[in-house]
C-alpha positions in Angstrom: 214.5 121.1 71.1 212.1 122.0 74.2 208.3 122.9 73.6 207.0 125.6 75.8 203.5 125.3 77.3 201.7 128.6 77.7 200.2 127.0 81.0 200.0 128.3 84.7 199.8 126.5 88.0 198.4 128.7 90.4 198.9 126.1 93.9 197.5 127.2 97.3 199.2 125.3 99.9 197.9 125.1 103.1 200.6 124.8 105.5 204.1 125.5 105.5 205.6 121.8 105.1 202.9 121.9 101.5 205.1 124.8 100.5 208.3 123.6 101.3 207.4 120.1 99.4 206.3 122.1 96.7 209.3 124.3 96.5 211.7 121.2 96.4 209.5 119.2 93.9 209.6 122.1 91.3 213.5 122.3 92.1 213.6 119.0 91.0 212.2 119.3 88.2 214.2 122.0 87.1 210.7 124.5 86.3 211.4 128.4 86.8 208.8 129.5 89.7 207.6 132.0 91.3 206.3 132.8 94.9 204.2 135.7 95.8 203.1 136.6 99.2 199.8 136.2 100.4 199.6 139.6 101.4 200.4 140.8 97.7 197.2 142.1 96.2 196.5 141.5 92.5 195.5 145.2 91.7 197.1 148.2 92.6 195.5 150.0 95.4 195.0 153.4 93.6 193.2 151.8 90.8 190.7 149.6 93.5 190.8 153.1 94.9 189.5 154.7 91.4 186.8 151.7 91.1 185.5 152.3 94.6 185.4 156.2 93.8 183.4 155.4 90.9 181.1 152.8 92.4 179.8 155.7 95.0 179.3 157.9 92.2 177.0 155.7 90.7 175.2 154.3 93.7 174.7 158.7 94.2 173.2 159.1 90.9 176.5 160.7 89.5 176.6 159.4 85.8 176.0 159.8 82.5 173.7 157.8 80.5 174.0 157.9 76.7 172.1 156.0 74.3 173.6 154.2 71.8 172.5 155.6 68.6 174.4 158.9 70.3 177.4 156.9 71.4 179.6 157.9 68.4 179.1 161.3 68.9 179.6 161.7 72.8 182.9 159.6 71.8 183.9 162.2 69.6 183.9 159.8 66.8 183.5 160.4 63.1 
């Protein structure tokens, strides 16, 4: 019987003979893996789009404040 770990490596190599070592040590070892490119950006780029919208539209003044004894009720909440 095998335990799984919930753990994850995240491993920045710095040159390509790092990665290569890396790749054949985890071979060894038999341990699925996974490589994603450097280039690959952890959020989509129409959400960081939304975010950067939104950040304007504060730094303009475009918001709504609401109190929170009101917070309920501009949530439409019971």
């Amino acid at each position: 019987m095998s335990m799984q770990t919930q753990d994850t490596f995240i491993i920045h190599p710095a040159t390509s003979e790092e990665a290569a070592a890396l790749r054949a040590f985890v071979k060894a070892l038999k341990i699925k893996f996974e490589v994603s490119s450097a280039t690959e950006t952890a959020y989509d780029p129409a959400f960081v789009e939304k975010i950067n919208k939104s950040k304007k539209e504060f730094e303009a003044g475009k918001y709504t404040r609401v109190e929170k004894q009101d917070l309920q009720q501009f949530l439409g909440l019971p």
